[in-house]
N, C-alpha and C positions, 0 to 999 in steps of 0.2 A: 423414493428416497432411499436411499444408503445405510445406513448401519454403521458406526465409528465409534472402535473401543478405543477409551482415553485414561489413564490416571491422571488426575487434581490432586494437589496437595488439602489437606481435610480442613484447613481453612479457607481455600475456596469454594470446596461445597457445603462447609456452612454460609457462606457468604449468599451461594446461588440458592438455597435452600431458603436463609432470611427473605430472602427478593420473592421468591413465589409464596411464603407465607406471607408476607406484608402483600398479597396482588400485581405485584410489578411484573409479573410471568406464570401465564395457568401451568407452564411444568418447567423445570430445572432443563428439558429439553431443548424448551423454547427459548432458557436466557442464553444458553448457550449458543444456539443457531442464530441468536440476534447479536451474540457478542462476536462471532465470528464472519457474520454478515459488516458489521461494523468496521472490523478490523481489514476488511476485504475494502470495504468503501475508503476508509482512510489510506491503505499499501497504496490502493490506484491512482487515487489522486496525489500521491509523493510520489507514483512509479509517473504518471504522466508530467507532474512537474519536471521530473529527470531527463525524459523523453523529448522535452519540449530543449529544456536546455543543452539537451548532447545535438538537437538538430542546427541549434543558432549557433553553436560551438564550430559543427560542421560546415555551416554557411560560412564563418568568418574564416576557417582554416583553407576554404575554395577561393574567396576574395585574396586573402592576405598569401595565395599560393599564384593568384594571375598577380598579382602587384608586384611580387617578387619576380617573374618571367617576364614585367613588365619592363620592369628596373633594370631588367638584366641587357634584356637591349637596348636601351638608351643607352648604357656605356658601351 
C-alpha cells in the first residue's frame, strides 16, 4: 500500500475522528480508505452510465447518418 499526504479541513477530522471513537472505523485510516473506495464505486457507476449513453448516442448518430445517404438517393 501507498502512502498519501493529504490536508482536511479540522472539521473533517473531527468528524472521521467522532466515527472511529463511536467504532464505525478501527482508525481515521480506514474511514478514509473506505470513503474513497466509495466514492470510486459511485464516479464508476456515473462514468459507466455516461459510457453507456455516449455509445447509444453513437449508434443513433451511425443510423441517422445511413438514413440521410439513404434519403439522399432516393432523390
Amino acid at each position: 500500500m501507498q502512502r498519501v499526504t493529504l490536508r482536511l479541513p479540522e472539521q473533517q477530522i473531527k468528524m472521521i475522528d467522532m466515527l472511529v471513537d463511536y467504532g464505525e472505523f478501527p482508525s481515521a485510516s480506514e474511514a478514509i480508505r473506505t470513503a474513497i473506495r466509495d466514492l470510486i464505486d459511485q464516479r464508476s457507476v456515473k462514468l459507466a452510465g455516461r459510457i453507456e449513453l455516449l455509445g447509444k448516442v453513437q449508434e443513433q448518430a451511425k443510423h441517422a447518418d445511413s438514413f440521410l445517404r439513404l434519403k439522399g438517393e432516393e432523390q
